[in-house]
Backbone as CSV, one residue per row, in Angstrom:
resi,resn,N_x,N_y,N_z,CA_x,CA_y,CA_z,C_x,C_y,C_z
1,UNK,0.831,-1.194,0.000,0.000,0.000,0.000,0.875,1.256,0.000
2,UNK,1.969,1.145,0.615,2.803,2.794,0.861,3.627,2.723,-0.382
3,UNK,3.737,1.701,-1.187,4.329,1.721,-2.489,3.310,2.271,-3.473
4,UNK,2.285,2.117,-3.546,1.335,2.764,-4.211,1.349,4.159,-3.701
5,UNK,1.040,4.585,-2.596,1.104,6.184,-2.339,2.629,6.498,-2.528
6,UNK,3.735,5.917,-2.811,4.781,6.658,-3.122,5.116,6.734,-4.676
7,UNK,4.498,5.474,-5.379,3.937,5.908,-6.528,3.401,7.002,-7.031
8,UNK,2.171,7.192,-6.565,1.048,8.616,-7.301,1.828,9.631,-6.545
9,UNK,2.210,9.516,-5.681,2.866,10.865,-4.958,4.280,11.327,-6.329
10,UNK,5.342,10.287,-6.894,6.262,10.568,-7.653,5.680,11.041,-8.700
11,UNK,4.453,10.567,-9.333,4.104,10.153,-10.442,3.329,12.089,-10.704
12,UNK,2.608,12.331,-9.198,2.101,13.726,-9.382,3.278,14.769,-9.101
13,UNK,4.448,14.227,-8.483,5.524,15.625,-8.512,6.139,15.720,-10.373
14,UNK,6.349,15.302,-10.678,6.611,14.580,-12.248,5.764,15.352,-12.935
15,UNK,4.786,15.254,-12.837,3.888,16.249,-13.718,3.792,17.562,-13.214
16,UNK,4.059,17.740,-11.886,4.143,19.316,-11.378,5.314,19.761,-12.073
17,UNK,6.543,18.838,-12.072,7.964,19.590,-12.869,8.079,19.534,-14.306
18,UNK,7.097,18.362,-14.627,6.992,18.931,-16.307,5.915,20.528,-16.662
19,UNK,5.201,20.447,-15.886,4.364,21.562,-16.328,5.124,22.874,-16.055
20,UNK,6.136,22.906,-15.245,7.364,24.052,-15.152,8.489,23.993,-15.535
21,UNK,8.736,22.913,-16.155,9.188,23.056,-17.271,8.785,23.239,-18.646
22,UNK,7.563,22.720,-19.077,7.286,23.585,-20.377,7.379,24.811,-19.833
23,UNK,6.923,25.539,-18.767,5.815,26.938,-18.687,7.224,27.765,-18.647
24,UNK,8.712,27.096,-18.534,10.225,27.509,-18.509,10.157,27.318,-19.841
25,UNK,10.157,26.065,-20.476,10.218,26.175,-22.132,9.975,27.076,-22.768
26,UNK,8.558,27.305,-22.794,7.688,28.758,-23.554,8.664,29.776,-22.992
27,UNK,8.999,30.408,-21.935,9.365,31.512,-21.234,10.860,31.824,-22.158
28,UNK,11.385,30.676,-22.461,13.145,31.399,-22.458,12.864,30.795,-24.352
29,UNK,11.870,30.429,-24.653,12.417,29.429,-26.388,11.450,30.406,-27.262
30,UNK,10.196,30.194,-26.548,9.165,30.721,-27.567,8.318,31.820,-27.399
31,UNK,8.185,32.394,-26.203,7.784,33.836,-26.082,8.914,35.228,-26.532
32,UNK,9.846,34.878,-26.415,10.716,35.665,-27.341,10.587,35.897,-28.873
33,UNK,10.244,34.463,-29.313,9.986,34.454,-30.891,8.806,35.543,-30.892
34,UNK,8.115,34.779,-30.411,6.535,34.977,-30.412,6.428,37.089,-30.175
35,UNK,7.128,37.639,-29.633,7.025,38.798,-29.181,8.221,39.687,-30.621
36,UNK,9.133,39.011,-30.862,10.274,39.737,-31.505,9.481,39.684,-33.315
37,UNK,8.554,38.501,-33.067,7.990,38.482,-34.950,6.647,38.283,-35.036
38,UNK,5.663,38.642,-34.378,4.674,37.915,-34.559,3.194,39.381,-33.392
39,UNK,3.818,39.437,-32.486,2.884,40.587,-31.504,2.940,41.623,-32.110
40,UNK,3.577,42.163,-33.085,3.043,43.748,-33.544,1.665,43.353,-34.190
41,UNK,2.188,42.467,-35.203,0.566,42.660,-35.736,-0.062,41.791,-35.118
42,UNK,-0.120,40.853,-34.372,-1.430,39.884,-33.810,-1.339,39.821,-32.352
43,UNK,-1.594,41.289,-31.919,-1.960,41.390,-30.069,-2.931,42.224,-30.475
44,UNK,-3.382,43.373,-30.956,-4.185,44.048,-30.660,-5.405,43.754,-30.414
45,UNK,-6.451,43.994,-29.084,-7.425,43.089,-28.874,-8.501,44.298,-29.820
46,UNK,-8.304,45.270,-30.418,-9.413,45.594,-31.475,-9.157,45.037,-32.301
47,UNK,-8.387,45.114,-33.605,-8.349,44.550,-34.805,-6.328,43.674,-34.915
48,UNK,-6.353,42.853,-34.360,-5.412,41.890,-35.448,-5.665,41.849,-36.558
49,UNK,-4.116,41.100,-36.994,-4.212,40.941,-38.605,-5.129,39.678,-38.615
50,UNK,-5.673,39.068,-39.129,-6.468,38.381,-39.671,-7.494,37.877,-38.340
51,UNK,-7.701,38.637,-37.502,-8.534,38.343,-36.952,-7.912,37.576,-35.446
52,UNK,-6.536,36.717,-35.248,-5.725,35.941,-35.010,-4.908,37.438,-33.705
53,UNK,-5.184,36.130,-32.579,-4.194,36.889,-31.532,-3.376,35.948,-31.024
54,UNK,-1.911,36.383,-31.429,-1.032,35.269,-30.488,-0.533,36.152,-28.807
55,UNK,-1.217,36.698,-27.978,-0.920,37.025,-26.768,-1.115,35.865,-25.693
56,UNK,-2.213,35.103,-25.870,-2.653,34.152,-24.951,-2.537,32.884,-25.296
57,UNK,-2.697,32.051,-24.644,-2.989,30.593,-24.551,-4.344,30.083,-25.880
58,UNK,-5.041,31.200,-24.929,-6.845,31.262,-25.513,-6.900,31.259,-26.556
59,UNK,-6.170,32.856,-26.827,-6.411,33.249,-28.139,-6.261,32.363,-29.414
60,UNK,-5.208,31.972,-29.291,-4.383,30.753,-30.259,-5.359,29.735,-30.146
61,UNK,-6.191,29.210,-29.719,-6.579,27.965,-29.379,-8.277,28.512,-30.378
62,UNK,-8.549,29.255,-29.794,-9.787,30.288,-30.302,-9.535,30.431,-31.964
63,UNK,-8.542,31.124,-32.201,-7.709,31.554,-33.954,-8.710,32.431,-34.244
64,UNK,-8.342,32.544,-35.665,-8.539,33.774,-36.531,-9.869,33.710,-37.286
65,UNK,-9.793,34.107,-38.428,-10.600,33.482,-39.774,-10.178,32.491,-40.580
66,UNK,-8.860,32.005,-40.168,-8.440,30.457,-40.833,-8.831,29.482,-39.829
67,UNK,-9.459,29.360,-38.592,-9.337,28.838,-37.590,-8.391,28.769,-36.455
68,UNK,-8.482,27.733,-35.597,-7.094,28.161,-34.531,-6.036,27.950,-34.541
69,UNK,-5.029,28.729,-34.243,-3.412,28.288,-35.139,-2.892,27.478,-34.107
70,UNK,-3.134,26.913,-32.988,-2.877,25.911,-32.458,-3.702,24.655,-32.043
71,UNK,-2.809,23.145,-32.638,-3.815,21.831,-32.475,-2.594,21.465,-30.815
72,UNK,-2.819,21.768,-29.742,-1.962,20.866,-28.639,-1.766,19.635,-28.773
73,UNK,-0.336,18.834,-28.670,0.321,17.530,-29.273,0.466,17.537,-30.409
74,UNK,-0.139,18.098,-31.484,-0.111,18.035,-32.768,0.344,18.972,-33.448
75,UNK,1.640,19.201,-33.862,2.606,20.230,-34.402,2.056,20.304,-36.078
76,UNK,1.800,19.240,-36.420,1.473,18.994,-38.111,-0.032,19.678,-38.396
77,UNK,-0.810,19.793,-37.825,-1.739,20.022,-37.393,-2.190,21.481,-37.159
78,UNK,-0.922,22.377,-37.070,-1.170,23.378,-36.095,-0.688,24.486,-37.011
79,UNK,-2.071,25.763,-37.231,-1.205,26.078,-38.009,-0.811,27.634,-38.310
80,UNK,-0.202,27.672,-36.615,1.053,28.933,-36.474,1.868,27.774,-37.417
81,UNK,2.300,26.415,-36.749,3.578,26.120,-37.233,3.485,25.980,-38.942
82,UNK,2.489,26.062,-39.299,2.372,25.608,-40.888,2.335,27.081,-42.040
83,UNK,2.082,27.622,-41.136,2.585,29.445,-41.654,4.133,29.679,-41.395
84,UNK,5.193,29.367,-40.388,5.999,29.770,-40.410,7.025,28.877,-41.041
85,UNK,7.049,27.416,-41.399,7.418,26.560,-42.266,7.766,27.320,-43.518
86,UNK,6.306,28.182,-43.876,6.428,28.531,-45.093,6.506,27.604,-46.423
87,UNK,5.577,26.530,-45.949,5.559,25.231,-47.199,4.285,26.029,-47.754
88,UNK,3.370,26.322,-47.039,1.679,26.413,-48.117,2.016,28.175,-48.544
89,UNK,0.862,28.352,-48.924,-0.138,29.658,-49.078,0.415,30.916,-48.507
90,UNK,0.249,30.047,-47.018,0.203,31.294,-45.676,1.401,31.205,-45.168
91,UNK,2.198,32.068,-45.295,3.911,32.392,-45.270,3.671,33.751,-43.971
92,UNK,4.033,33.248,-42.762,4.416,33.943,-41.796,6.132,34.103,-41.331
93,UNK,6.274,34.908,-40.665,6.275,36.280,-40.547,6.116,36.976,-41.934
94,UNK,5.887,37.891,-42.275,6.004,38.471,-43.695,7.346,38.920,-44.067
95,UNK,8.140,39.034,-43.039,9.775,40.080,-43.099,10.393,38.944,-43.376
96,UNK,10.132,37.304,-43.010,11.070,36.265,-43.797,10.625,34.921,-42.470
97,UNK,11.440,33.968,-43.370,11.596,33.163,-42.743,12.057,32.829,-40.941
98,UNK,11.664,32.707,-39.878,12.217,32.104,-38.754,13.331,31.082,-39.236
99,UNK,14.308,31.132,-38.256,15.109,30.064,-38.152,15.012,28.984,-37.650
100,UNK,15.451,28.014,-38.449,15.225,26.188,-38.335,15.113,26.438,-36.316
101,UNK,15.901,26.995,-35.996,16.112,26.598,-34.428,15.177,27.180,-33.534
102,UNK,14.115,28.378,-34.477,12.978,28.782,-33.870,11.361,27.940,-33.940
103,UNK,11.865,27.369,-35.572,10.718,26.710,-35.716,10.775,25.571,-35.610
104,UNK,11.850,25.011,-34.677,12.030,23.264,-33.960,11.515,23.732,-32.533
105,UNK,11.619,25.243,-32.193,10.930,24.979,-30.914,9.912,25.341,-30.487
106,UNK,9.055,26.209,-31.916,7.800,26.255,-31.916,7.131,25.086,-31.767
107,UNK,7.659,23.512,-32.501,7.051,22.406,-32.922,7.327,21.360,-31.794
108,UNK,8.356,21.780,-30.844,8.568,21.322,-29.478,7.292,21.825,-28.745
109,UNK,7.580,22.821,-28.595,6.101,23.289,-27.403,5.030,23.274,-27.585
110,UNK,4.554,22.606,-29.226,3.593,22.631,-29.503,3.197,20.955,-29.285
111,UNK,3.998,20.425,-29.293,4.104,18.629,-28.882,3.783,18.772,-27.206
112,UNK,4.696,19.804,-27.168,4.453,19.317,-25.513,2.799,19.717,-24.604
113,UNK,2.497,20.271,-25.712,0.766,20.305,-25.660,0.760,22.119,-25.656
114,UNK,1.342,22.834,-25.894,1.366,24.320,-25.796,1.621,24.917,-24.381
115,UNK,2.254,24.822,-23.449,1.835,24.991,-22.055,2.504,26.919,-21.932
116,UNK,1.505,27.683,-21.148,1.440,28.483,-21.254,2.500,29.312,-19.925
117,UNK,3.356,30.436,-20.395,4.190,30.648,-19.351,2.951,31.062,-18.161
118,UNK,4.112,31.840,-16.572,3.243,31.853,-15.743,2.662,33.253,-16.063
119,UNK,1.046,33.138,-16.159,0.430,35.080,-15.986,0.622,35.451,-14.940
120,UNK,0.713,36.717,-15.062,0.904,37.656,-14.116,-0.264,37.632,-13.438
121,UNK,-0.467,37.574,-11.978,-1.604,37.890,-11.324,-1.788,38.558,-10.412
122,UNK,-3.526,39.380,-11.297,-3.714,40.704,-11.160,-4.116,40.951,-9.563
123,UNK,-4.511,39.575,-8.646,-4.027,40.529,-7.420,-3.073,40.553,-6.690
124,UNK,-1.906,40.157,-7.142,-0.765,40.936,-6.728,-0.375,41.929,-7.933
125,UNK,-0.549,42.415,-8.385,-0.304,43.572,-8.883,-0.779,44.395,-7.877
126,UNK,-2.541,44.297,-7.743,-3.002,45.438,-7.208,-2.343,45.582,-5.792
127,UNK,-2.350,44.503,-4.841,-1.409,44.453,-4.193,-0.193,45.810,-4.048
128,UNK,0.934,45.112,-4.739,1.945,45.768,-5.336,1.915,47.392,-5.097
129,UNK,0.767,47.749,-6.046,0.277,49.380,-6.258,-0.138,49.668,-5.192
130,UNK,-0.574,49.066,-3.971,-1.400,49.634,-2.439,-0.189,49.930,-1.878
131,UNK,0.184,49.305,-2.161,1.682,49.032,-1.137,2.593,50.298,-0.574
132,UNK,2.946,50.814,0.351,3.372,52.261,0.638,4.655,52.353,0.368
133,UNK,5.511,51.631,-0.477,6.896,51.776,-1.179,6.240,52.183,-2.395
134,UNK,5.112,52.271,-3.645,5.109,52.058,-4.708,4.165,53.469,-4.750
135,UNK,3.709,53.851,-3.869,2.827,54.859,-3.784,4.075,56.362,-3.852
136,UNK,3.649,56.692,-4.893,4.118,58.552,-4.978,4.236,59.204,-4.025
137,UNK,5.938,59.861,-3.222,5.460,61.029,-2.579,4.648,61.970,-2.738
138,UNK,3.705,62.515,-1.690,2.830,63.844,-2.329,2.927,64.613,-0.588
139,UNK,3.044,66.056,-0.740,2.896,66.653,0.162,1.791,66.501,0.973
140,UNK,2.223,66.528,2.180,0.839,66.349,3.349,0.657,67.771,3.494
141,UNK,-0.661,67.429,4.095,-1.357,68.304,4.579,-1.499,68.303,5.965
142,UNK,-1.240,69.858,6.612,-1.343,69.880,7.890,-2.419,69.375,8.342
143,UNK,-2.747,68.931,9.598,-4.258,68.566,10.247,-4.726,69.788,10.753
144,UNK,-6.124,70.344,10.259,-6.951,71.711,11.193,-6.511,71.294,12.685
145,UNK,-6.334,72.702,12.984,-6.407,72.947,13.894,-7.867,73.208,14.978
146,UNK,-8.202,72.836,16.337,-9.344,73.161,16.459,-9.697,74.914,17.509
147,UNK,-8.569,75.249,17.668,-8.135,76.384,18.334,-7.653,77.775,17.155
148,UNK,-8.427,78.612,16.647,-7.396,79.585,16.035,-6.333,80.052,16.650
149,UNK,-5.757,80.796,15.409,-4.203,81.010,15.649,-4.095,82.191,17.074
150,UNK,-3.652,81.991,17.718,-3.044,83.275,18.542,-3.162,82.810,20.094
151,UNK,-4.385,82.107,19.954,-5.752,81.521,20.943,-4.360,80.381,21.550
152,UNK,-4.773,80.327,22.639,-4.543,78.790,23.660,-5.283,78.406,23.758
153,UNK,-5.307,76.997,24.297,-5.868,76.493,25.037,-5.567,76.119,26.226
154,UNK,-6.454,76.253,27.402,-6.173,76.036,28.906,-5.044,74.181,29.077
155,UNK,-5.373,73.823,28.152,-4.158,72.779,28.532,-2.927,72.972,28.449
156,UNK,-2.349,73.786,27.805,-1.225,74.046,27.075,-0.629,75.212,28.132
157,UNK,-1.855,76.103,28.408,-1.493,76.949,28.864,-0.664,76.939,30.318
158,UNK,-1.868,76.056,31.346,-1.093,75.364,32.289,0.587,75.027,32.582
159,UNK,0.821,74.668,31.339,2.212,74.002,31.609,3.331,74.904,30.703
160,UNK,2.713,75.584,29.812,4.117,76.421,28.925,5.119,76.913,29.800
161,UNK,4.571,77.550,30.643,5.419,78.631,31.400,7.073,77.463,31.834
162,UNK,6.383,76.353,31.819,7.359,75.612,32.605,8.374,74.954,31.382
163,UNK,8.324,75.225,29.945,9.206,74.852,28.837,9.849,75.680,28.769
164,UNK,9.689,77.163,29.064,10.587,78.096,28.308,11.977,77.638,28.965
165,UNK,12.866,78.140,28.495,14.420,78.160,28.785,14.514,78.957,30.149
166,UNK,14.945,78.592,30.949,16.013,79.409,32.451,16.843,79.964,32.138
167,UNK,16.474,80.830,32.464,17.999,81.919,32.580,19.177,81.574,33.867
């Protein structure tokens, strides 16, 4: 029995370190591509080029007006990778070809089922922005006073005499 729970126990850390490792894969192989040839024209969430946003996971999975440019496990299938091949029709990037060593690791991460780096999350951001290191100096404001100027008050008054300086 404790061989079985040390089983599923290996068997689920294994898949926790593959899934950070793709989500490392994407991060250092293919979000670089993806940002240096491909996000000018297909992030804008009004009008992309053909309809097609490669910012997200989603988006890609969702696609354009050709359908979705990603099939997960299926690189042949998928067809960011079949635009940037540049075998058919649809010849991506338009400025030229990717290099063999970009588009072996488009077709890697796309085997490895697409796994998406980590998003940023938005409540620690907001977080972040509350935070009284991240917040702008701005001049304070004195607190009203509830005594006008000139005026004492009997508390104060009591005891001044006894601050001034001795001669």
């Amino acid at each position: 029995m404790k061989l079985i729970s040390w089983g599923l126990l290996a068997a689920g850390l294994s898949a926790i370190a593959s899934a950070q490792d793709g989500a490392d894969f994407f991060e250092k192989n293919v979000r670089p591509v993806l940002v240096r040839q491909c996000l000018a024209c297909h992030s804008s969430p009004t009008s992309p080029m053909g309809g097609l946003r490669l910012d997200s996971r989603e988006a890609m999975l969702k696609g354009g007006a050709r359908g979705p440019a990603l099939t997960p496990g299926k690189p042949a299938e998928s067809l960011l990778l079949r635009a940037v091949r540049q075998t058919e029709t649809l010849r991506m990037p338009p400025s030229g070809k990717l290099k063999d060593a970009e588009i072996a690791a488009l077709a890697e991460w796309i085997q490895m089922g697409a796994p998406w780096g980590a998003a940023p999350n938005a409540k620690a951001t907001d977080a972040k922005q509350k935070y009284w290191a991240f917040i702008p100096p701005r001049e304070p404001q004195p607190p009203k006073c509830a005594t006008p100027p000139g005026e004492s008050r009997r508390s104060t008054a009591s005891f001044y005499p006894r601050l001034k300086p001795r001669d």
